[in-house]
OpenMM code with the backbone's topology and positions (N, CA, C; nanometers):
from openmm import Vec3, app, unit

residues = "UNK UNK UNK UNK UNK UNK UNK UNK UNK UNK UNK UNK UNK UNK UNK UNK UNK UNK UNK UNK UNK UNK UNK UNK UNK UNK UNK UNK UNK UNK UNK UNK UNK UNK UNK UNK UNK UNK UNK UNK UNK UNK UNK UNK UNK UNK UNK UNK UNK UNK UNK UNK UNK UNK UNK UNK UNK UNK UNK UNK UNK UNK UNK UNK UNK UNK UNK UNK UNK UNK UNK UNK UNK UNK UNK UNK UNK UNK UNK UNK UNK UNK UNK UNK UNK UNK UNK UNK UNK UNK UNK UNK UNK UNK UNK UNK UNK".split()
positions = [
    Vec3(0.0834, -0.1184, 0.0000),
    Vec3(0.0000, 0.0000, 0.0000),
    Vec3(0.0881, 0.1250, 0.0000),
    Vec3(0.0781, 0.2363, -0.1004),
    Vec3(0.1631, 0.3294, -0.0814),
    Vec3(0.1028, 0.4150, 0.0383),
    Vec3(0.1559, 0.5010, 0.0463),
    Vec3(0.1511, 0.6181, 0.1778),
    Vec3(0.1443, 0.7300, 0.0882),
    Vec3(0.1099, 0.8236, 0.1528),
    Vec3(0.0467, 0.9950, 0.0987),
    Vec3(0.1633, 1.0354, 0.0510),
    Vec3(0.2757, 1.0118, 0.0767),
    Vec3(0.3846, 1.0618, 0.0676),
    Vec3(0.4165, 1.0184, -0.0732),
    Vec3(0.4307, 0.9203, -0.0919),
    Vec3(0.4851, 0.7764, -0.1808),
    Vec3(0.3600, 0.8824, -0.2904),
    Vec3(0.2554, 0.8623, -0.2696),
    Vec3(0.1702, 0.9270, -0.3856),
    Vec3(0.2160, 1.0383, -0.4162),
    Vec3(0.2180, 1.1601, -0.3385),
    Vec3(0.2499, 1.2680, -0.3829),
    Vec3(0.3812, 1.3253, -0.4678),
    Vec3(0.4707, 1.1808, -0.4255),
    Vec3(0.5998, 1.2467, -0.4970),
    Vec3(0.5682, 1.1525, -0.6304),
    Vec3(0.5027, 1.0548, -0.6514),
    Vec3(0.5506, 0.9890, -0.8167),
    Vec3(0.4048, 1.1204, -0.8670),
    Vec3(0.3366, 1.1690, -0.8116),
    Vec3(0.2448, 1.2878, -0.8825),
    Vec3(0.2967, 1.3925, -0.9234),
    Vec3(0.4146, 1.4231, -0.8278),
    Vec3(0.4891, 1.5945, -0.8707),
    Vec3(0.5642, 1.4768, -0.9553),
    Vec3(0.6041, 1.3899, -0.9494),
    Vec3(0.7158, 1.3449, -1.0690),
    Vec3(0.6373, 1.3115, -1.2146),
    Vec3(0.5536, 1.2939, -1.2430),
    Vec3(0.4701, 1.2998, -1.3623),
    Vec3(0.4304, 1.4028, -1.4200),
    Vec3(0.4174, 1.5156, -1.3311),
    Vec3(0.3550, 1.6581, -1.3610),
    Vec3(0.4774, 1.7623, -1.4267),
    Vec3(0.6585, 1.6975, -1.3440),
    Vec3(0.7370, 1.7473, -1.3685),
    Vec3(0.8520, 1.6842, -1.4538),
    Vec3(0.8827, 1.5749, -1.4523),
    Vec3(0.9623, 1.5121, -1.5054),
    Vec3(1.1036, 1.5094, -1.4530),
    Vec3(1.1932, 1.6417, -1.4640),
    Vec3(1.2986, 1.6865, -1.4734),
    Vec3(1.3023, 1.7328, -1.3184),
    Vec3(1.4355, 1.7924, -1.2288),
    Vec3(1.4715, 1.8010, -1.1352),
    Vec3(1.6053, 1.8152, -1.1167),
    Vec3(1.6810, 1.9341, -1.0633),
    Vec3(1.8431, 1.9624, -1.0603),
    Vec3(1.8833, 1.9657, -0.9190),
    Vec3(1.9668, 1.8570, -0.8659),
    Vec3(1.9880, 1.8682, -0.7313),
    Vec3(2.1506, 1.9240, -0.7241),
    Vec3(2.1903, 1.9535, -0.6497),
    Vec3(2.3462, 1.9990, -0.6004),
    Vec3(2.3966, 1.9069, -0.4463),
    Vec3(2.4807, 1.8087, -0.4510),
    Vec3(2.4798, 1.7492, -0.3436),
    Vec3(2.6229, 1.8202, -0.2596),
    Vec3(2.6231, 1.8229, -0.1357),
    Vec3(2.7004, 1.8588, -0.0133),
    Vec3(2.7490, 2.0087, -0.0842),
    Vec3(2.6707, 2.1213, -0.1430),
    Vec3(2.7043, 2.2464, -0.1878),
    Vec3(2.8634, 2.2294, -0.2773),
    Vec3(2.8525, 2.1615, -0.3295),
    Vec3(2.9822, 2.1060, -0.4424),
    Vec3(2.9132, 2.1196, -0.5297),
    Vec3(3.0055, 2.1959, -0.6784),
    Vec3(2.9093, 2.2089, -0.7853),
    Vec3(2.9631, 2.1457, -0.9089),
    Vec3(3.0703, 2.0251, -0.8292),
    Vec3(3.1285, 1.9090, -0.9061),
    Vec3(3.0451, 1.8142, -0.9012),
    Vec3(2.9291, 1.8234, -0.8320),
    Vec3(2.7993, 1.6833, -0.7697),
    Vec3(2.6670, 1.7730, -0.8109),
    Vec3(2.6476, 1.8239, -0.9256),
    Vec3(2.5168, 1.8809, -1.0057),
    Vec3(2.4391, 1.7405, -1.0497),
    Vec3(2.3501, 1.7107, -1.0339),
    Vec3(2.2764, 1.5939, -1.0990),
    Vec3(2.1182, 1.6467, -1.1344),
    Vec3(2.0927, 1.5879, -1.2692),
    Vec3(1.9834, 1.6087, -1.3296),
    Vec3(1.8795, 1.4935, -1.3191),
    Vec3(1.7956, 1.4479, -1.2792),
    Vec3(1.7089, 1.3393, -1.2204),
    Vec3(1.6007, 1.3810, -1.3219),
    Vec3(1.5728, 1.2533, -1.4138),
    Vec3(1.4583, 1.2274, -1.4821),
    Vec3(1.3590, 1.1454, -1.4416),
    Vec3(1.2527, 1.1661, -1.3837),
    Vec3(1.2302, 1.0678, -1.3246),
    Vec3(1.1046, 1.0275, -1.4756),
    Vec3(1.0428, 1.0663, -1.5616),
    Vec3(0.9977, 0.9910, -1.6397),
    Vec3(1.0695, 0.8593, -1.7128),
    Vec3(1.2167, 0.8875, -1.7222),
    Vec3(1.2867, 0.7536, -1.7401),
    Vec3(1.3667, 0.6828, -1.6192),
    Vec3(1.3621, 0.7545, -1.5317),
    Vec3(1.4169, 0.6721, -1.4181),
    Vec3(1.5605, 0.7020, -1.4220),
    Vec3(1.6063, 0.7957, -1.4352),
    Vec3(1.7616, 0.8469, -1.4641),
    Vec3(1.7857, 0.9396, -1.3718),
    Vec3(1.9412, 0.9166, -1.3084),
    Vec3(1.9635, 1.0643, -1.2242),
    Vec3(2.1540, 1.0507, -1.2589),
    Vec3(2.1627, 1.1937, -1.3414),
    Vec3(2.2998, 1.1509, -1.4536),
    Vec3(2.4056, 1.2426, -1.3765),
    Vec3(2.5071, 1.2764, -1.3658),
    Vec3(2.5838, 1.4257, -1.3073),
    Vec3(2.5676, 1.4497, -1.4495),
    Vec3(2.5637, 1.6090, -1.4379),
    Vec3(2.5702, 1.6690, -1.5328),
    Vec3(2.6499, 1.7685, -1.5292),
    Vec3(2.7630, 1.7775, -1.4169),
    Vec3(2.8273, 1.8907, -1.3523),
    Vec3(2.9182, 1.9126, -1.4829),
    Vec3(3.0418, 1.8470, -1.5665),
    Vec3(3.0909, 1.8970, -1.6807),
    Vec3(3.0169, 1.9543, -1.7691),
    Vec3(2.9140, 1.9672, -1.8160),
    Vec3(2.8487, 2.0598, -1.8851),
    Vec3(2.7486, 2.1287, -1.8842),
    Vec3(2.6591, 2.1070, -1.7620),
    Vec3(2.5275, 2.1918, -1.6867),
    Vec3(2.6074, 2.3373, -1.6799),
    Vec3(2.5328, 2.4430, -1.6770),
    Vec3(2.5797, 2.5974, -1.6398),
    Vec3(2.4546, 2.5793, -1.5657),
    Vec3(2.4868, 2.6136, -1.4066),
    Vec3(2.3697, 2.6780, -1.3041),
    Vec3(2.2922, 2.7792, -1.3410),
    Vec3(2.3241, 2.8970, -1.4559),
    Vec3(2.2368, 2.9821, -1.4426),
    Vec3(2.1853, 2.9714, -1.5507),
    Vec3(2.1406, 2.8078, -1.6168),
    Vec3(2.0877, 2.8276, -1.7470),
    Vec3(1.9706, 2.7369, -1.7034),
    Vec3(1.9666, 2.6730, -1.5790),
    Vec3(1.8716, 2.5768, -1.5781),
    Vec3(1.7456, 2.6372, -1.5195),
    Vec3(1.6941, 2.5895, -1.6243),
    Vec3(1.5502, 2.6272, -1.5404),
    Vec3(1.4552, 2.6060, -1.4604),
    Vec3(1.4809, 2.4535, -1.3621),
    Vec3(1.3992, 2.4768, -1.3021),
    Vec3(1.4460, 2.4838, -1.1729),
    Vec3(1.3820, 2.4743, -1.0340),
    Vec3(1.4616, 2.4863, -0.9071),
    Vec3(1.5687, 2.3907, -0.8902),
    Vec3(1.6643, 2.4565, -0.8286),
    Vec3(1.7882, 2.3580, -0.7634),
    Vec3(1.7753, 2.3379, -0.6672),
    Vec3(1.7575, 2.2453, -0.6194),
    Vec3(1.7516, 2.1604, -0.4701),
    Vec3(1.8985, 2.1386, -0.4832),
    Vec3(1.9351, 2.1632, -0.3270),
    Vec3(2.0378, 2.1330, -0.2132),
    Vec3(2.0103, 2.0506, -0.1327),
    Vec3(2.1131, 1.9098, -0.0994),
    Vec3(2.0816, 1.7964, -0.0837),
    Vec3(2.2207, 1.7869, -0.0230),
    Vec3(2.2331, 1.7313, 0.1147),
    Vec3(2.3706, 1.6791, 0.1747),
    Vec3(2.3740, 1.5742, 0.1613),
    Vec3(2.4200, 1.4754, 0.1106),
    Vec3(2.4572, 1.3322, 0.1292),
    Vec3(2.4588, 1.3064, -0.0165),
    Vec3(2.4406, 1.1314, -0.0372),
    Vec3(2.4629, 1.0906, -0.1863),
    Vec3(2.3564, 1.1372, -0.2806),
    Vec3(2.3731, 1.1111, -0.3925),
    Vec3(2.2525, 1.0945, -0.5306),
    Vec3(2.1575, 0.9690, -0.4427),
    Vec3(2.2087, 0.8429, -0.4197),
    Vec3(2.1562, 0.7434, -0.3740),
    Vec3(2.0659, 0.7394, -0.3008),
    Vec3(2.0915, 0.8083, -0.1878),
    Vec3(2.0256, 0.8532, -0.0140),
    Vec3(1.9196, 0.9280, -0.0394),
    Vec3(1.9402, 1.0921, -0.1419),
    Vec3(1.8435, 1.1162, -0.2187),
    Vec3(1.7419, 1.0732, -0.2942),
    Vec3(1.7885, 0.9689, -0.3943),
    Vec3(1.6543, 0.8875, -0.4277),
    Vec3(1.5676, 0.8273, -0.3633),
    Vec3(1.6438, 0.7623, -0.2703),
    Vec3(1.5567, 0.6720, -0.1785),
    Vec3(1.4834, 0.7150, -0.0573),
    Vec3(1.5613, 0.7776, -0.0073),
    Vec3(1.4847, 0.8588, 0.1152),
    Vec3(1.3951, 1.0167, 0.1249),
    Vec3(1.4513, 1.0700, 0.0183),
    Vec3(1.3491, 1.1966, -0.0327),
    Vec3(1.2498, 1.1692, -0.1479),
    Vec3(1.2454, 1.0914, -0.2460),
    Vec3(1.2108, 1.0740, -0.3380),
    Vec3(1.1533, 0.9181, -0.3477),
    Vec3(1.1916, 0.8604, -0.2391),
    Vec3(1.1202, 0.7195, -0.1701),
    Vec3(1.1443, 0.6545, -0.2983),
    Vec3(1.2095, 0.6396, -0.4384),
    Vec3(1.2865, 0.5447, -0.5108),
    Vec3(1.2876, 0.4332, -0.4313),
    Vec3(1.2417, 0.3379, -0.5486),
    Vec3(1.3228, 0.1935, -0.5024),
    Vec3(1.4233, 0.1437, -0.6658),
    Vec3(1.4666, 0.0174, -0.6137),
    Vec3(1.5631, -0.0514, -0.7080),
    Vec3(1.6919, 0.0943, -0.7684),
    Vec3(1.7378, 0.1233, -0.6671),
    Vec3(1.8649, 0.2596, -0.7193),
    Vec3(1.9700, 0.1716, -0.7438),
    Vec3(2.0573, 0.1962, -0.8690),
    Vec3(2.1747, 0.1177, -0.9032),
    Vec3(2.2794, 0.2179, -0.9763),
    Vec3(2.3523, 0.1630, -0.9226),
    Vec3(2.4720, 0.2795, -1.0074),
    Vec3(2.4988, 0.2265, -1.1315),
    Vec3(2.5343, 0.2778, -1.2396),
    Vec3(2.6087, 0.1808, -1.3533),
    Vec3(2.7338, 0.2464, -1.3769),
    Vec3(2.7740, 0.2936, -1.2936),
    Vec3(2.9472, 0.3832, -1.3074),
    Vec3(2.9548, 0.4947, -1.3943),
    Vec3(3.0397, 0.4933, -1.4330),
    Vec3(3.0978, 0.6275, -1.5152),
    Vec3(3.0938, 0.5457, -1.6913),
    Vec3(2.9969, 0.6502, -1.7672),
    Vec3(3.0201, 0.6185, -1.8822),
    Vec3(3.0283, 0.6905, -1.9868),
    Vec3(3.1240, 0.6979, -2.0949),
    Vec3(3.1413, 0.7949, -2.2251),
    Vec3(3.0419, 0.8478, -2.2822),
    Vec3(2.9957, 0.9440, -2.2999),
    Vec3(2.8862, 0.9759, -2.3960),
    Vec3(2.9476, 1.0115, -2.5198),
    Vec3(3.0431, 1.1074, -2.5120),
    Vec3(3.0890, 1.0897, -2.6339),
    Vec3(3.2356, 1.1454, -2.5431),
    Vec3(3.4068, 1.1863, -2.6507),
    Vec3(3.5147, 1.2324, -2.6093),
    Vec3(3.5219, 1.2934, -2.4863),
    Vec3(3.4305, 1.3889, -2.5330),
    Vec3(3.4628, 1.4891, -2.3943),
    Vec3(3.3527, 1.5057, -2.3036),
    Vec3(3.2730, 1.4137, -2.2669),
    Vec3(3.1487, 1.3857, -2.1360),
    Vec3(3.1826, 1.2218, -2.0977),
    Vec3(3.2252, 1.2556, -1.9729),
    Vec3(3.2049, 1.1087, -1.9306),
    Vec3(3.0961, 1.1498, -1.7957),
    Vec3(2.9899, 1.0695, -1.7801),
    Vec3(2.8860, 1.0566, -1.6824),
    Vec3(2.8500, 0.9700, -1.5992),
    Vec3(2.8065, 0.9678, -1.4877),
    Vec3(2.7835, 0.8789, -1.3994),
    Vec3(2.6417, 0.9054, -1.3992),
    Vec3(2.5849, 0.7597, -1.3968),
    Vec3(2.4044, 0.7502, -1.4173),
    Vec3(2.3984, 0.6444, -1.3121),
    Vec3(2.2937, 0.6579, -1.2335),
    Vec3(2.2102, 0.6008, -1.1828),
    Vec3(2.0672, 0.5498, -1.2304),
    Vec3(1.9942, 0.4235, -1.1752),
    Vec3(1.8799, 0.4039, -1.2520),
    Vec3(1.7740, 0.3989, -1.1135),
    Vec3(1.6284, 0.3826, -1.1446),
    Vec3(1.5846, 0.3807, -1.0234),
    Vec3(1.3888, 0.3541, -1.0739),
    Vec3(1.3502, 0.2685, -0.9858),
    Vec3(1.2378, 0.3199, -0.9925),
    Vec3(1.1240, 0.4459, -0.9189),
    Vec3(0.9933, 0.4944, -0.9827),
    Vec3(0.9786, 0.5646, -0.8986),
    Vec3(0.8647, 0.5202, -0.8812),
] * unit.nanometer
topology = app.Topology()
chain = topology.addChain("A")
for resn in residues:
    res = topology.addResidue(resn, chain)
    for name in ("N", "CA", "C"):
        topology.addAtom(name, app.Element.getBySymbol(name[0]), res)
């Protein structure tokens, strides 16, 4: 049975999709969280803070801890660091919501 909580966040996550967190005020730990595909990528090599548009949440601890405990995610998995192309390498997480 979900909880009010559990509802309300996969509702703002359908309504919103997208989401920019900043973890422990490091702006080497920028992550962009999709939650229509279940993605939460760093995007810190090529995100610019003052281009994004929607709110930045500030978040102390991991991407991980975040999914799961603010965002009540289950199944969070890392898949490491991977090339997108030469010059982006990214770290993605997967997750349900």
């Amino acid at each position: 049975m979900n909880t009010l909580k559990e509802n309300m966040v996969k509702s703002k996550n359908r309504q919103h999709g997208l989401e920019h967190i900043i973890l422990n005020n490091n702006e080497d730990e920028v992550w962009e969280i999709d939650y229509d595909y279940g993605m939460a990528v760093n995007v810190s090599e090529y995100m610019k803070m003052n281009l994004v548009n929607t709110e930045i949440i500030k978040y102390s601890g991991s991407i991980k801890d975040f999914l799961e405990k603010e965002r009540s995610c289950s199944n969070v998995q890392s898949h490491g660091d991977m090339t997108v192309c030469e010059k982006f390498h990214e770290t993605i997480w997967t997750f349900d919501s």
